[in-house]
N, CA, C and O atoms as CSV, one atom per row, in Angstrom:
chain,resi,resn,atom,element,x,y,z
A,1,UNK,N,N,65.570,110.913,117.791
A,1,UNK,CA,C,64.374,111.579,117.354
A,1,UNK,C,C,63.209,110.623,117.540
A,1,UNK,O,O,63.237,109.424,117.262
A,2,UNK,N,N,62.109,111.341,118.079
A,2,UNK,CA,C,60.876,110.448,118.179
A,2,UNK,C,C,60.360,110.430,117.175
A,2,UNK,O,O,60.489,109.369,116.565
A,3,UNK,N,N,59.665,111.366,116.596
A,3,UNK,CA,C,58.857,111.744,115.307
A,3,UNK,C,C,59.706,112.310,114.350
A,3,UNK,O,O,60.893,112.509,114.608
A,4,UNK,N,N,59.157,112.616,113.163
A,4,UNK,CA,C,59.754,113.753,111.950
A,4,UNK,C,C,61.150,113.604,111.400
A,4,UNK,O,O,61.641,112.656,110.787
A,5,UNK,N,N,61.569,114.522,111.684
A,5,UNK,CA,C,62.937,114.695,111.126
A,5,UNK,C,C,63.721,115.811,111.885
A,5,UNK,O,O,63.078,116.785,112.277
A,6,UNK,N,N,64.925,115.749,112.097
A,6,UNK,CA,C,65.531,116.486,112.691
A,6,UNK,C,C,66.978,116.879,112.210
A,6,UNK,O,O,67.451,115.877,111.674
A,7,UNK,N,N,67.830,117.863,112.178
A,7,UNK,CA,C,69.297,117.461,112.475
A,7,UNK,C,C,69.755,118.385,113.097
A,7,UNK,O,O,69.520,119.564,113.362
A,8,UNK,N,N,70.854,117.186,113.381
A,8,UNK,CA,C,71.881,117.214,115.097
A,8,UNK,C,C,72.962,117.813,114.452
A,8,UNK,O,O,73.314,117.650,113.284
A,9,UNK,N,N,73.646,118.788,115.637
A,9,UNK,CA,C,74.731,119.104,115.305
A,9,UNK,C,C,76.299,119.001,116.069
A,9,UNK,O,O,76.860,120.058,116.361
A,10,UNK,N,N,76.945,117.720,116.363
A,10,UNK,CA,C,77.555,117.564,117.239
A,10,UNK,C,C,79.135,117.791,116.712
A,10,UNK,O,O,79.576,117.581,115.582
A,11,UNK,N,N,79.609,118.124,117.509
A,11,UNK,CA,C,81.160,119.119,117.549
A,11,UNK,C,C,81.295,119.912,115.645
A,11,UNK,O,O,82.148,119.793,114.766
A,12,UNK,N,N,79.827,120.768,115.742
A,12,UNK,CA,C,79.997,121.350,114.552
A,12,UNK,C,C,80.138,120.915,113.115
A,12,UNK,O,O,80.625,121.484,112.138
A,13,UNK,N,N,79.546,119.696,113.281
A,13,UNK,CA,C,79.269,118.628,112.150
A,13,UNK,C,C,77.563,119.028,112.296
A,13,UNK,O,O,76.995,119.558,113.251
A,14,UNK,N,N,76.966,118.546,110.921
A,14,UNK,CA,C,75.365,118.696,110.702
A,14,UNK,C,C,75.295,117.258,110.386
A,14,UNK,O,O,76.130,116.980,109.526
A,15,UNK,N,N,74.599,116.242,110.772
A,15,UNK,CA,C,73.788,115.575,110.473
A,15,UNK,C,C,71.953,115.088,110.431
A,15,UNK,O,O,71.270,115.068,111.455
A,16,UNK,N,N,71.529,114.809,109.342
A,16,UNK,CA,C,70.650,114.466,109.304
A,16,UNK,C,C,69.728,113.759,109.757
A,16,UNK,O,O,69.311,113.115,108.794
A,17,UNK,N,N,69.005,113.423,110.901
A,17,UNK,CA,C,68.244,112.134,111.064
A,17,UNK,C,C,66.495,111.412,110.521
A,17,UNK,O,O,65.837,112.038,109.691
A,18,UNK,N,N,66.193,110.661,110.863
A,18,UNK,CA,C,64.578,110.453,110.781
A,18,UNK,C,C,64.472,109.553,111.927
A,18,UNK,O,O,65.322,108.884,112.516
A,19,UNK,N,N,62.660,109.769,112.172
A,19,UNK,CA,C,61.992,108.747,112.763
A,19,UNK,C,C,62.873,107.763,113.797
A,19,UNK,O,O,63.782,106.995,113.485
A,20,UNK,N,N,62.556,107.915,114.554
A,20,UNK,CA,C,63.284,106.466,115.576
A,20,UNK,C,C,64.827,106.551,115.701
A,20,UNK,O,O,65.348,105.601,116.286
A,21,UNK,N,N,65.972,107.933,115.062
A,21,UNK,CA,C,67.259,107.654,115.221
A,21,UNK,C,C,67.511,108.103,116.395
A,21,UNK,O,O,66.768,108.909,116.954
A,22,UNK,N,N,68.601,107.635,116.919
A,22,UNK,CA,C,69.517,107.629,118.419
A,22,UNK,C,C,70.754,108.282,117.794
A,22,UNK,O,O,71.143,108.116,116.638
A,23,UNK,N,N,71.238,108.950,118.612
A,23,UNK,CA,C,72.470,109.593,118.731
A,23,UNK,C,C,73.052,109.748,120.069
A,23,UNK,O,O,72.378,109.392,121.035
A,24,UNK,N,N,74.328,110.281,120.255
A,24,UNK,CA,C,74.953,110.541,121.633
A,24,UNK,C,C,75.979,111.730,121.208
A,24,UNK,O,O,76.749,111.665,120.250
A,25,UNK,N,N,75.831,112.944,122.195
A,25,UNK,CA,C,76.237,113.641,122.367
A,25,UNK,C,C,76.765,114.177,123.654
A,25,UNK,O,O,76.017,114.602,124.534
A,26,UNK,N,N,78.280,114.146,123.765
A,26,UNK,CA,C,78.809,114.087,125.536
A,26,UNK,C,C,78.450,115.738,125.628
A,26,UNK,O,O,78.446,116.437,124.615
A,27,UNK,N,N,78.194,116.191,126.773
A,27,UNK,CA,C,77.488,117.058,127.581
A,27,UNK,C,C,78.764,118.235,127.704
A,27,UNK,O,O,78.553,119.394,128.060
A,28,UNK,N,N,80.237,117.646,127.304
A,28,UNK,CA,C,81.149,118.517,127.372
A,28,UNK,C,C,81.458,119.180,126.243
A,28,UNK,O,O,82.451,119.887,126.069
A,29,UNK,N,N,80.357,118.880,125.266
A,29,UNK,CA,C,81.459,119.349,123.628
A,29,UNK,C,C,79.650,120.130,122.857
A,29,UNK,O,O,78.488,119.734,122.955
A,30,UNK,N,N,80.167,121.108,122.285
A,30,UNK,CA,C,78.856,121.981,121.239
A,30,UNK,C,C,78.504,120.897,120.879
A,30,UNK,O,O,79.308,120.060,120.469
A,31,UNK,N,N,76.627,120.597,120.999
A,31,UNK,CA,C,75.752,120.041,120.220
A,31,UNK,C,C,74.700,121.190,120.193
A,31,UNK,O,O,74.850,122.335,120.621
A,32,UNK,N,N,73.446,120.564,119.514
A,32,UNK,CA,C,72.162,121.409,119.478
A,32,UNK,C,C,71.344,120.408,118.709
A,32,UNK,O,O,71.822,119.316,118.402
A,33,UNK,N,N,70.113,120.765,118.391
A,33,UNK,CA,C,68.684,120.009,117.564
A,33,UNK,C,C,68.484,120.873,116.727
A,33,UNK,O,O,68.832,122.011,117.044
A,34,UNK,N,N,67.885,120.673,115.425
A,34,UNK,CA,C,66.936,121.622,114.706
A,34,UNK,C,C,66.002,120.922,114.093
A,34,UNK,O,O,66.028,119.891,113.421
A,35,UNK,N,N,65.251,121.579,114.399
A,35,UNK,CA,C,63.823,120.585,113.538
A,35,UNK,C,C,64.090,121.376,111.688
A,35,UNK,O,O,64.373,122.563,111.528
A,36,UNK,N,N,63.963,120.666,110.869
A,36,UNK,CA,C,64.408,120.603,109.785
A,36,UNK,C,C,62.848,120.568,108.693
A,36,UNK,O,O,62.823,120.998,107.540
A,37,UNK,N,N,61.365,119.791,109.616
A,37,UNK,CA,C,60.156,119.482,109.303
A,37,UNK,C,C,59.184,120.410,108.931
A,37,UNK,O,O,59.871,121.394,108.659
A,38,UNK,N,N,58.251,120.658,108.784
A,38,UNK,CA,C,57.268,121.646,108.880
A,38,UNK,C,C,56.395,121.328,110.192
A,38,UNK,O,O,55.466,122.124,110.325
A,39,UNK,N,N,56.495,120.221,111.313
A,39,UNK,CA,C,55.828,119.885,112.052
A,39,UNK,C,C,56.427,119.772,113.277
A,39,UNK,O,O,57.647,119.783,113.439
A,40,UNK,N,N,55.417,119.637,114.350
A,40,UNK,CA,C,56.285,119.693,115.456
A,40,UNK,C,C,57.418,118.523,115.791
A,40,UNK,O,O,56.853,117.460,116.050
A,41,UNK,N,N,58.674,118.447,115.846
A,41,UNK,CA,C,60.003,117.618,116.564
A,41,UNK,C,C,59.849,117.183,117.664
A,41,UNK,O,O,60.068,117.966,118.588
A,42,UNK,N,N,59.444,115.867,117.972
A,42,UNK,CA,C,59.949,115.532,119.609
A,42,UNK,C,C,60.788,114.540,119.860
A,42,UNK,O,O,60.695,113.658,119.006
A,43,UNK,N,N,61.362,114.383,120.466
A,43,UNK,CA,C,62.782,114.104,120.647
A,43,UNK,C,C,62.941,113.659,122.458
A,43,UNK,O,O,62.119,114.278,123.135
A,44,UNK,N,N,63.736,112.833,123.168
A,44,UNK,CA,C,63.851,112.599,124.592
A,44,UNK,C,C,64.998,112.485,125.091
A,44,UNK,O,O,65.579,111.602,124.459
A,45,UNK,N,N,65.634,112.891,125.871
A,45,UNK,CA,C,66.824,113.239,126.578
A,45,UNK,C,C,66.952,112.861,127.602
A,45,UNK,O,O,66.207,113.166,128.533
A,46,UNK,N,N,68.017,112.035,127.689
A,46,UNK,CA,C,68.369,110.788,128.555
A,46,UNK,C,C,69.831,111.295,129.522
A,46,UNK,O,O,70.868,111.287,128.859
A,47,UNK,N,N,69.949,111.645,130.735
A,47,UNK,CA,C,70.864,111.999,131.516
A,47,UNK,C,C,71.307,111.236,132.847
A,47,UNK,O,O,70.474,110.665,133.552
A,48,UNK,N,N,72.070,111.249,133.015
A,48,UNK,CA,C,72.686,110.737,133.984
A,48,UNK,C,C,73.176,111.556,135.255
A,48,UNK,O,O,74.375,111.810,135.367
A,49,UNK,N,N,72.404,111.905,136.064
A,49,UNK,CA,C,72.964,112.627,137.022
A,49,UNK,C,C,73.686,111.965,138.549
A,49,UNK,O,O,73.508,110.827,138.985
A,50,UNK,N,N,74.630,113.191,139.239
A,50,UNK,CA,C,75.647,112.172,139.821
A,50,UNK,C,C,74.938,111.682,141.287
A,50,UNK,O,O,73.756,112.003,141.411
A,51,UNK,N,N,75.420,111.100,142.154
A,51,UNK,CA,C,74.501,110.918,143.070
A,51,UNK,C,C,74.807,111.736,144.200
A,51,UNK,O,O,74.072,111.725,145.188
């Protein structure tokens, strides 16, 4: 998460984050975001594509 507050939901677990947290979520298994704030969520997504 860049700003605010958010929580992640990875293999159907909810967690909570703030400000500045990192997470990892593999690309093969249910995740999602929810902004949780009254303000706008931004957040950056980091991928690896193949060559």
């Amino acid at each position: 998460m860049h700003e605010k507050y958010g929580r992640i939901l990875p293999r159907r677990e909810t967690k909570t984050t703030g400000p500045y947290a990192s997470f990892y979520c593999p690309s093969n298994v249910t995740h999602g975001i929810r902004n949780v704030s009254d303000t706008e969520l931004k957040y950056l997504v980091i991928k690896k594509y193949q060559e």
